[in-house]
Backbone bond lengths (Angstrom), bond angles and torsions (degrees), N, CA, C in turn:
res aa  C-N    CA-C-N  psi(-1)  N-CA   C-N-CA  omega(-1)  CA-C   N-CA-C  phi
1 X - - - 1.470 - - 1.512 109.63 -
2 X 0.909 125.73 132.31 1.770 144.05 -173.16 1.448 96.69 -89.78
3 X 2.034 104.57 108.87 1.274 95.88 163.77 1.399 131.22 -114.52
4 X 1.586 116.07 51.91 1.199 127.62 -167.30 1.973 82.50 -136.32
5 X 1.670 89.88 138.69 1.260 101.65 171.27 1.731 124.69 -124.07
6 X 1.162 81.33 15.34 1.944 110.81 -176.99 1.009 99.93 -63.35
7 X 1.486 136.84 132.74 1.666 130.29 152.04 1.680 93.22 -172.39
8 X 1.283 117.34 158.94 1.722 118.33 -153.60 1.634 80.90 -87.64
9 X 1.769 118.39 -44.69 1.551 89.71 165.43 0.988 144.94 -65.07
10 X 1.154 120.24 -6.74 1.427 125.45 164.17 1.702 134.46 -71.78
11 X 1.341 98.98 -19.77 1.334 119.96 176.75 1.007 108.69 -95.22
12 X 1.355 126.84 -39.94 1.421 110.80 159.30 1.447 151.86 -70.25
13 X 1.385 96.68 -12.92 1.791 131.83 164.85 2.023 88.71 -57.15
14 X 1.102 108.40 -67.19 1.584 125.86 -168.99 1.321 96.10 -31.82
15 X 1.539 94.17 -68.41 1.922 98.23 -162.98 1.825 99.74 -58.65
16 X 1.638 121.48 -66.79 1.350 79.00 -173.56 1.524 138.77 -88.21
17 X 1.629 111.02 15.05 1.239 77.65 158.49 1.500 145.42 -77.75
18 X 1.632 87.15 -10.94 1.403 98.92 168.09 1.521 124.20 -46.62
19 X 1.296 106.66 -69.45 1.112 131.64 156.20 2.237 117.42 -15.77
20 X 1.011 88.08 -56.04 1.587 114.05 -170.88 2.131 87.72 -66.85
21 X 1.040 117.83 -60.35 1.843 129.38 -154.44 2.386 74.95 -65.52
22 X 1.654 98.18 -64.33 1.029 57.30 172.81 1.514 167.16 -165.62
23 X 1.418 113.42 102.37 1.410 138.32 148.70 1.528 106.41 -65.27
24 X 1.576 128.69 -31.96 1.306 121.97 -174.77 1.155 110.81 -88.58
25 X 1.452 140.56 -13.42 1.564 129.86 -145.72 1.838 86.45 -131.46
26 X 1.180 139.07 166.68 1.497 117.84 -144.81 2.330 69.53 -133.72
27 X 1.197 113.50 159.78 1.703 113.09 -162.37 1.094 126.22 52.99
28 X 1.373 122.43 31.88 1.563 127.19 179.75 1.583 106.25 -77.60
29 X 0.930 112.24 -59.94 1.513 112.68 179.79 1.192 140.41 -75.94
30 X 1.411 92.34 17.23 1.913 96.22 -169.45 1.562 108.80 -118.95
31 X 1.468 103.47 -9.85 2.136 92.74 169.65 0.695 92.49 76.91
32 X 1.410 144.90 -10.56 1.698 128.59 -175.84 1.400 128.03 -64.56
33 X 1.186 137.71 45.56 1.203 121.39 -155.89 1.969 118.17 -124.13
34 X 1.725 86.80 12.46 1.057 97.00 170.24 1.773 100.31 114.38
35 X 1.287 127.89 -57.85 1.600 132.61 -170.40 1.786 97.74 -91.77
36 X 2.160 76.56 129.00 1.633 80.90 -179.37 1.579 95.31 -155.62
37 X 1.610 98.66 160.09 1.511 105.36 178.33 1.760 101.86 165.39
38 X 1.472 93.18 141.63 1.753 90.43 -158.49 1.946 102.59 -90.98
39 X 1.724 111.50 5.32 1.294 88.00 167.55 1.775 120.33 -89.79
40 X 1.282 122.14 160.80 1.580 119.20 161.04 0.956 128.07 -49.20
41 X 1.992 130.25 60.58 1.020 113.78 -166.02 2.106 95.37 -133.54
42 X 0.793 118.75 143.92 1.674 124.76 174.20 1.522 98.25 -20.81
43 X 1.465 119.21 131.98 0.956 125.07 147.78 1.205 103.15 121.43
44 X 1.561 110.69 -53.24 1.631 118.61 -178.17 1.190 136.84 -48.63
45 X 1.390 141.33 172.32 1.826 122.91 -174.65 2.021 94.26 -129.79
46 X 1.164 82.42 138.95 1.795 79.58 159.55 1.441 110.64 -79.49
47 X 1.400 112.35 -176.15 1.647 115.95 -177.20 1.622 97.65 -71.39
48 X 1.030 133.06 -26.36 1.455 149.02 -159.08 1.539 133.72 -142.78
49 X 1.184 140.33 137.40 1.105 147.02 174.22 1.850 97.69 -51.01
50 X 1.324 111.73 141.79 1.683 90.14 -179.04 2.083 109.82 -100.35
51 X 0.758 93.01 102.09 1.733 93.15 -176.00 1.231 122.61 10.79
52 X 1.787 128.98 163.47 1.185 106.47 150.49 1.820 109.29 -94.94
53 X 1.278 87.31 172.13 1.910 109.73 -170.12 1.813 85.90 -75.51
54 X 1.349 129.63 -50.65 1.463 138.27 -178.90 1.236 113.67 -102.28
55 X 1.460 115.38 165.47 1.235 129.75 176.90 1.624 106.79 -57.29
56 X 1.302 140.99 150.11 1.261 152.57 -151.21 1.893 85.31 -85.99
57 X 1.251 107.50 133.14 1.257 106.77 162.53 1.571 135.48 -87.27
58 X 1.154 117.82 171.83 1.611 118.50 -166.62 1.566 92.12 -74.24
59 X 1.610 95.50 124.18 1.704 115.89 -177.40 1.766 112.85 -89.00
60 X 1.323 116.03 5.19 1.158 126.05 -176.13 1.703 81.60 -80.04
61 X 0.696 128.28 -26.20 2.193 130.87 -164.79 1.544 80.84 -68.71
62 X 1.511 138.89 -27.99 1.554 129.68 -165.11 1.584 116.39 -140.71
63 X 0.914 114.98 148.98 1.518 122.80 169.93 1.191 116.68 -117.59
64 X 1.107 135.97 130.51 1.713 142.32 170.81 1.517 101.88 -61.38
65 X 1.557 110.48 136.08 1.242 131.24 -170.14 1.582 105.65 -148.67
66 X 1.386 117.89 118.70 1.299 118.16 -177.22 1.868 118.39 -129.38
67 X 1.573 107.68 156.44 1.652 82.70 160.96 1.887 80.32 -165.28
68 X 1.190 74.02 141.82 2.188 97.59 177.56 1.427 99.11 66.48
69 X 1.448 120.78 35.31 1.832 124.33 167.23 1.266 110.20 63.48
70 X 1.938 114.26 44.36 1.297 168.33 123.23 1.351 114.09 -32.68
71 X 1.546 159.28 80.57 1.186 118.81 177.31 2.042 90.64 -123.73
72 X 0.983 97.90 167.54 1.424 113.66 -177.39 1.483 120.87 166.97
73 X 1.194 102.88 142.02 1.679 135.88 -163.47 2.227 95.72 -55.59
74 X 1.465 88.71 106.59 1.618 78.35 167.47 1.968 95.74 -109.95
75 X 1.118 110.59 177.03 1.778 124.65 167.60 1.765 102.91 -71.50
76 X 0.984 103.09 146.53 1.502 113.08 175.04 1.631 101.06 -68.17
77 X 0.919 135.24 -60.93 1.397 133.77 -152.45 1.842 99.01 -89.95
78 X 0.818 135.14 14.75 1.588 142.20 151.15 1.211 126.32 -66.87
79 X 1.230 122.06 148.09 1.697 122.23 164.29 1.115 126.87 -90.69
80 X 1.242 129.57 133.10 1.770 126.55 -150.64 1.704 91.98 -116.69
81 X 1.245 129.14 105.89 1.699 120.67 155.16 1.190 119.14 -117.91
82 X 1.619 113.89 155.52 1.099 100.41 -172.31 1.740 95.49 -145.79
83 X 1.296 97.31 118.01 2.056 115.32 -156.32 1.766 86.98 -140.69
84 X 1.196 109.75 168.05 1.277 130.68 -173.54 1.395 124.41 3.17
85 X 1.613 110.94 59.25 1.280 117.09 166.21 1.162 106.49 90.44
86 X 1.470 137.46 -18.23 1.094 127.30 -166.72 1.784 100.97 -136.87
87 X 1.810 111.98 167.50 1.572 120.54 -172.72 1.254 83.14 -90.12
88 X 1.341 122.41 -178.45 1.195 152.04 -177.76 1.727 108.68 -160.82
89 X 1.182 112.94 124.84 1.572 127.01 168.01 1.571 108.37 -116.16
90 X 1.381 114.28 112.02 1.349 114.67 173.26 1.326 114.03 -127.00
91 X 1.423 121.01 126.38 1.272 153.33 165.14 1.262 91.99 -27.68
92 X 1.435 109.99 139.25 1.962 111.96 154.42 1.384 127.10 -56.66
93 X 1.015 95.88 140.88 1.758 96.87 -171.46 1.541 119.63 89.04
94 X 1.744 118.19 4.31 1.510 120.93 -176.72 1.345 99.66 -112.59
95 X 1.512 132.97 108.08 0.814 106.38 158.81 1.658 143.01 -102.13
96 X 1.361 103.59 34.37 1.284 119.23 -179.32 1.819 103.56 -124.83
97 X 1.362 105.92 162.82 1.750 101.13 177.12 1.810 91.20 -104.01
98 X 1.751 98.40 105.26 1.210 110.86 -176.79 1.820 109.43 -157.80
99 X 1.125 93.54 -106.05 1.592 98.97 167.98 1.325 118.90 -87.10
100 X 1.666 90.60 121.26 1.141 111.67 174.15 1.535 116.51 83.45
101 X 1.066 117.58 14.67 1.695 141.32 166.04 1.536 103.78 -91.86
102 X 1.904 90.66 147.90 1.521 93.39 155.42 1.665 121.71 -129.84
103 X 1.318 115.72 139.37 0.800 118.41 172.83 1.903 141.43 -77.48
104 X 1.310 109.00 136.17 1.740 94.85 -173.15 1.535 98.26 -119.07
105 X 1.405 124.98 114.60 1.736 126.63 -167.83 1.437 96.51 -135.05
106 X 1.146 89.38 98.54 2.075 110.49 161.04 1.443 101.27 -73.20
107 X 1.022 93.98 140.87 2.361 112.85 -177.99 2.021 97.75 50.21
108 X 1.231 92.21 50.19 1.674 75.77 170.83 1.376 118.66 -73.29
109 X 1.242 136.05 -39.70 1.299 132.74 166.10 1.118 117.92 -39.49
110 X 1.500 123.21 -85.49 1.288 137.93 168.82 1.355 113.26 -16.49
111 X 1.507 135.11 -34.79 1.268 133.53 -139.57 2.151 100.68 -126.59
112 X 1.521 77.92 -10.77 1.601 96.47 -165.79 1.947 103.95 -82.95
113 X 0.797 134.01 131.01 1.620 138.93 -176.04 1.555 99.07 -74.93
114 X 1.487 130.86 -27.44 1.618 122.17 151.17 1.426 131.46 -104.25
115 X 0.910 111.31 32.69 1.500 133.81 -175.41 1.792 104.40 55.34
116 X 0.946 113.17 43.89 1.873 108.06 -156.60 1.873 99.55 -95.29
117 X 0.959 124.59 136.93 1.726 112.86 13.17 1.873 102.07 -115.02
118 X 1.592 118.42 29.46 1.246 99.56 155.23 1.402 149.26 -64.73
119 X 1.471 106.09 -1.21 1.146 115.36 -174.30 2.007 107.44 -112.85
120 X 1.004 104.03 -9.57 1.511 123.53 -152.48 1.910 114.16 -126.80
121 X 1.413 110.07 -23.84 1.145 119.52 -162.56 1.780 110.16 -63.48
122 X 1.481 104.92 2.04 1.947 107.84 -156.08 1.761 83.89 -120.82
123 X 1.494 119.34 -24.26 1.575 105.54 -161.98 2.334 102.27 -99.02
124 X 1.196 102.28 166.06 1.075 127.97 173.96 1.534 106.63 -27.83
125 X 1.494 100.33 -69.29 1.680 117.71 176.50 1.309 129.15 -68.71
126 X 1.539 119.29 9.69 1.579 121.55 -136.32 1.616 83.53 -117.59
127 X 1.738 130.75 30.48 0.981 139.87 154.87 1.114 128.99 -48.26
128 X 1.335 98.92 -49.51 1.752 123.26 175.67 1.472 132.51 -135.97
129 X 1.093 146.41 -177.31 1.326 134.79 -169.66 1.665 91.83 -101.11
130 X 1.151 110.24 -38.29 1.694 108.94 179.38 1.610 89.65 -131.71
131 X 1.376 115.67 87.37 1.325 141.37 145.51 1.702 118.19 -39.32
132 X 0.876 112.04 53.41 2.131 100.17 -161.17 2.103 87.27 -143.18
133 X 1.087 118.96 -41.01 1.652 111.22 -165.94 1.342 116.85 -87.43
134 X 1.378 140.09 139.94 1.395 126.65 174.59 1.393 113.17 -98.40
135 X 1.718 106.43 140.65 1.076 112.79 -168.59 2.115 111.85 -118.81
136 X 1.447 103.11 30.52 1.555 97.98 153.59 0.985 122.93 -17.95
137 X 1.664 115.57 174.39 1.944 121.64 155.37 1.192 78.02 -62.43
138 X 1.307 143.98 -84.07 1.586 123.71 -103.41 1.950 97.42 -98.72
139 X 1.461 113.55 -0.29 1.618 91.89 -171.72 1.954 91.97 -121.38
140 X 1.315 109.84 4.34 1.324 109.38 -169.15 1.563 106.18 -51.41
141 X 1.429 118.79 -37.95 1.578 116.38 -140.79 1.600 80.32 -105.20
142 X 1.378 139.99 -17.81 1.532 127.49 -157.18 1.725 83.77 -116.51
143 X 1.615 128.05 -25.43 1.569 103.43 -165.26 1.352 107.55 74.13
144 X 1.139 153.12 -13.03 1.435 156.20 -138.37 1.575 114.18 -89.29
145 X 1.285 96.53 -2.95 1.807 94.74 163.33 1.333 108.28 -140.61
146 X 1.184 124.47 -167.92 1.340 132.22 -164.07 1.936 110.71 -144.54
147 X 1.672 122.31 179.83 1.243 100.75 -151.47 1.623 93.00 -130.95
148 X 1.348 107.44 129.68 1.292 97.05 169.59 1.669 121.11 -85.45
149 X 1.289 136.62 -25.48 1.331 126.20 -173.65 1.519 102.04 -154.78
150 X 1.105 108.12 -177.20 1.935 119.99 160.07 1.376 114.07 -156.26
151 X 1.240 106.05 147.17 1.536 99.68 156.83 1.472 116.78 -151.98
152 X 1.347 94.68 132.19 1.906 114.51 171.18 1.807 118.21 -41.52
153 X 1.849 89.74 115.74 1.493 79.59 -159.49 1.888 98.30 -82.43
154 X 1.234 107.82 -133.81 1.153 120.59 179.44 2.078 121.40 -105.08
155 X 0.952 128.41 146.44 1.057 117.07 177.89 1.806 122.37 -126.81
156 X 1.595 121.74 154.51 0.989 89.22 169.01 1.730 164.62 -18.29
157 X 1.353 82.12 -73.65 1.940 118.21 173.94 1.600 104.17 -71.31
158 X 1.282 120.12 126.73 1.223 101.92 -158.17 1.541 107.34 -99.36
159 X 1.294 113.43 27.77 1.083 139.50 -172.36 1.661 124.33 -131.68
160 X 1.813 93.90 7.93 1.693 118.96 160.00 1.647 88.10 65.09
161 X 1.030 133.27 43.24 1.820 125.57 -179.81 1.769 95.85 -129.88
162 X 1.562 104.26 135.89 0.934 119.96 152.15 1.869 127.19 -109.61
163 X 1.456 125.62 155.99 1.398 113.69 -179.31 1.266 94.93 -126.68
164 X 1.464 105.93 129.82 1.096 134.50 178.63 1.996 122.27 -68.04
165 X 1.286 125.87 175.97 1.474 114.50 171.31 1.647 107.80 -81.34
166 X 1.186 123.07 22.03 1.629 111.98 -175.10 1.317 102.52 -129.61
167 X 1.450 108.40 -0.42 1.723 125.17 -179.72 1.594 91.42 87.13
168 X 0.933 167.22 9.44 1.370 148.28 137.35 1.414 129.88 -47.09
169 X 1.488 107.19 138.61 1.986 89.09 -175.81 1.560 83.46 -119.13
170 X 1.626 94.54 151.05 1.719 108.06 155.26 1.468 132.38 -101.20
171 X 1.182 120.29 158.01 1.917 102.21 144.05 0.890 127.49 -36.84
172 X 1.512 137.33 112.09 1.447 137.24 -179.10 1.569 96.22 -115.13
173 X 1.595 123.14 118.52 0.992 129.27 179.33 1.509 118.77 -144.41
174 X 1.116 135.86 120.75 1.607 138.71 -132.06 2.046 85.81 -141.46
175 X 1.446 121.15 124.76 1.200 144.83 175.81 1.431 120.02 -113.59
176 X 1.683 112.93 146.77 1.880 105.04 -179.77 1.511 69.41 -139.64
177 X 1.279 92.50 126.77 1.727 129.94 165.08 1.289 111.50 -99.76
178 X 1.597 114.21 126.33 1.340 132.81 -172.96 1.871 103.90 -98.44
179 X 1.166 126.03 145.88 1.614 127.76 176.65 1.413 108.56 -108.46
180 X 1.219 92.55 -176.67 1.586 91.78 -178.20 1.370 103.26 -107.01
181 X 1.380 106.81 -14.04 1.989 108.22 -177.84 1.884 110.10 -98.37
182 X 1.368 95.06 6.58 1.652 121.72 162.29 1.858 100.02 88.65
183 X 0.974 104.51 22.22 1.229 92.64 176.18 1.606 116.11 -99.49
184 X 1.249 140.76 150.69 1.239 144.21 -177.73 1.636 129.28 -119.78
185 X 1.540 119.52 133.20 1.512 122.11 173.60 1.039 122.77 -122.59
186 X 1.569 129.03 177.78 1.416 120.97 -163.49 1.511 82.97 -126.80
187 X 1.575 129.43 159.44 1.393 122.32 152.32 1.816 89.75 -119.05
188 X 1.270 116.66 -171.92 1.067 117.33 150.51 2.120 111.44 -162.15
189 X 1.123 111.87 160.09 1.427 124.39 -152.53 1.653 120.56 -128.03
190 X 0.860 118.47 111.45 1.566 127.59 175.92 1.372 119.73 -110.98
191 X 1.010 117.50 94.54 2.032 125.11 -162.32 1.371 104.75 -118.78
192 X 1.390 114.61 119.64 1.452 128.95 161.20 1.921 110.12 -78.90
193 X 1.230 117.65 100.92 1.622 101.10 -174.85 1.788 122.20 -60.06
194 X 1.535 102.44 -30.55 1.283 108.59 -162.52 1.381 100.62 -100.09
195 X 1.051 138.83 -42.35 1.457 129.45 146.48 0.915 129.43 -52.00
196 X 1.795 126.17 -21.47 1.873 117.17 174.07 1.271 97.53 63.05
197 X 1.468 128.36 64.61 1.364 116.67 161.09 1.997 96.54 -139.89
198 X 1.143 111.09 150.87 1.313 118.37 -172.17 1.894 105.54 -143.91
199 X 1.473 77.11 120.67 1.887 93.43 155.44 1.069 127.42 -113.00
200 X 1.486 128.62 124.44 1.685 131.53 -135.03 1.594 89.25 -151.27
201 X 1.188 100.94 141.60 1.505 122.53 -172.49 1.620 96.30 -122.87
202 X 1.175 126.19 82.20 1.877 133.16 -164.45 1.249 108.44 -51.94
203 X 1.526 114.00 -37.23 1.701 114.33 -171.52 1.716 96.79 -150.03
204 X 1.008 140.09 90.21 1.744 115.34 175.24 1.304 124.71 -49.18
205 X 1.472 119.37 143.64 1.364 111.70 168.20 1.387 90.91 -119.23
206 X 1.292 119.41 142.88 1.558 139.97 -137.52 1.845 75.76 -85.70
207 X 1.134 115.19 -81.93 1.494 114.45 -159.32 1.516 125.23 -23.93
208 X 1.844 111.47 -1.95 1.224 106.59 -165.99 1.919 93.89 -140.36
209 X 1.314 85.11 43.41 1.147 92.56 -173.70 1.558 130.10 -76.89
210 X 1.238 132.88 -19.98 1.401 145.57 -177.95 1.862 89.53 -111.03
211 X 1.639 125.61 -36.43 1.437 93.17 -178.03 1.739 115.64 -79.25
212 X 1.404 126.35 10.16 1.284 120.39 162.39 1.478 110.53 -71.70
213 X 1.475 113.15 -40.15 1.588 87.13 179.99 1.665 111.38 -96.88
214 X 1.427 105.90 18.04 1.697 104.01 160.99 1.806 84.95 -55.62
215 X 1.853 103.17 -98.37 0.895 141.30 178.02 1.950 114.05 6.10
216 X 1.184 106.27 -55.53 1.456 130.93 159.81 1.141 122.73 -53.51
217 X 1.509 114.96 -29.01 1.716 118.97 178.16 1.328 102.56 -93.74
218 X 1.050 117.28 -34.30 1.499 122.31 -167.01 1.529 109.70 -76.53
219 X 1.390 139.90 2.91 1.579 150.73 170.19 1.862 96.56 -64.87
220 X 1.217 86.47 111.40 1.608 99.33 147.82 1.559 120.03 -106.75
221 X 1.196 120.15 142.82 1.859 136.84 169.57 0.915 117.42 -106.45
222 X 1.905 132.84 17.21 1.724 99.00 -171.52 1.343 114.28 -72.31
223 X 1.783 110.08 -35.81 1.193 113.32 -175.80 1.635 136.13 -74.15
224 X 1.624 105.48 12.70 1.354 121.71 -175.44 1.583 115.51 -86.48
225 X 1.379 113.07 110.24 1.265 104.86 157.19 1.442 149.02 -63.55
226 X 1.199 108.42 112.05 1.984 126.60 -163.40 1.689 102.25 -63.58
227 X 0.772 112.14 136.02 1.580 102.60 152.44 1.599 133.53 -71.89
């Protein structure tokens, strides 16, 4: 499993889909959403959405999907649920929000019994809120083994920041989980701190590997209520 998601195409997929969500989602370009500050740090907005590098791509590839004034770019041919507080995007052929799903969790901290991943999102283990089960293809759906280590891979931005379609950047932090039956997974993590909102990739499945951080760029917040 490839745990680097760096590639100049891949970053450029990012920007436009960003770009692409938004023309569809109505305050995309204005940063307005309340959090501001002109250094590069999580949370903040530039004056502007930053262009795309390419022509905006065909948005029929996405549908706007929102929940708690949430909206963001899912794939057309996915299953969209939305159960315990949180969205769910699942790949064809998943029918659980697990492998190879992504997750969209407004107040995840707050709502989380270890405050995760605000407290956790910078360390080794800060994969999961209960870091202990392995989630391979083959042990995802049974849990049936357990994990010996992790480690924080590398990320684009060398400053672990992603920017979002509303001009917001998050923690972008991408993990390879070791098992104890030797098998290995990647999760990867997109955390707004001051909004408490998290985009979580539960298990990666490699084949969809550059459209998670489409998918991830393409989140707009104006319409989310902060606490």
């Amino acid at each position: 499993m490839s745990g680097m998601s760096g590639s100049s195409r891949s970053r450029t997929a990012a920007a436009a889909a960003a770009a692409a969500l938004a023309l569809l989602v109505s305050g995309c370009a204005s940063g307005g959403s309340g959090d501001s500050g002109a250094a590069p740090s999580p949370q903040s907005t530039y004056s502007a959405v930053v262009a795309a590098a390419e022509p905006t791509p065909d948005t029929d590839d996405f549908s706007v999907v929102e929940i708690q004034g949430i909206k963001i770019g899912a794939p057309q041919n996915w299953s969209i649920d939305k159960t315990g507080g949180l969205l769910c995007m699942r790949p064809p052929g998943q029918d659980s929000c697990g492998y190879g799903a992504v997750q969209v969790i407004p107040h995840v901290a707050e709502n989380d019994p270890n405050d995760w991943p605000k407290k956790q999102f910078n360390k080794p283990d800060g994969w999961a809120s209960d870091p202990t089960s392995c989630r391979s293809l083959g042990t995802a759906d049974s849990g049936g083994a357990g994990v010996t280590g992790a480690e924080q891979l590398d990320v684009d931005n060398p400053q672990g920041l992603t920017q979002h379609a509303d001009g917001l950047r998050s923690h972008h932090r991408e993990w390879e989980v070791s098992c104890d039956n030797g098998d290995t997974f990647e999760t990867r993590l997109w955390f707004l701190p001051e909004s408490d909102i998290a985009v979580y990739v539960w298990s990666v499945d490699a084949q969809y590997s550059a459209l998670y951080d489409e998918i991830a760029a393409s989140m707009n917040t104006d319409d989310y209520k902060r606490d």
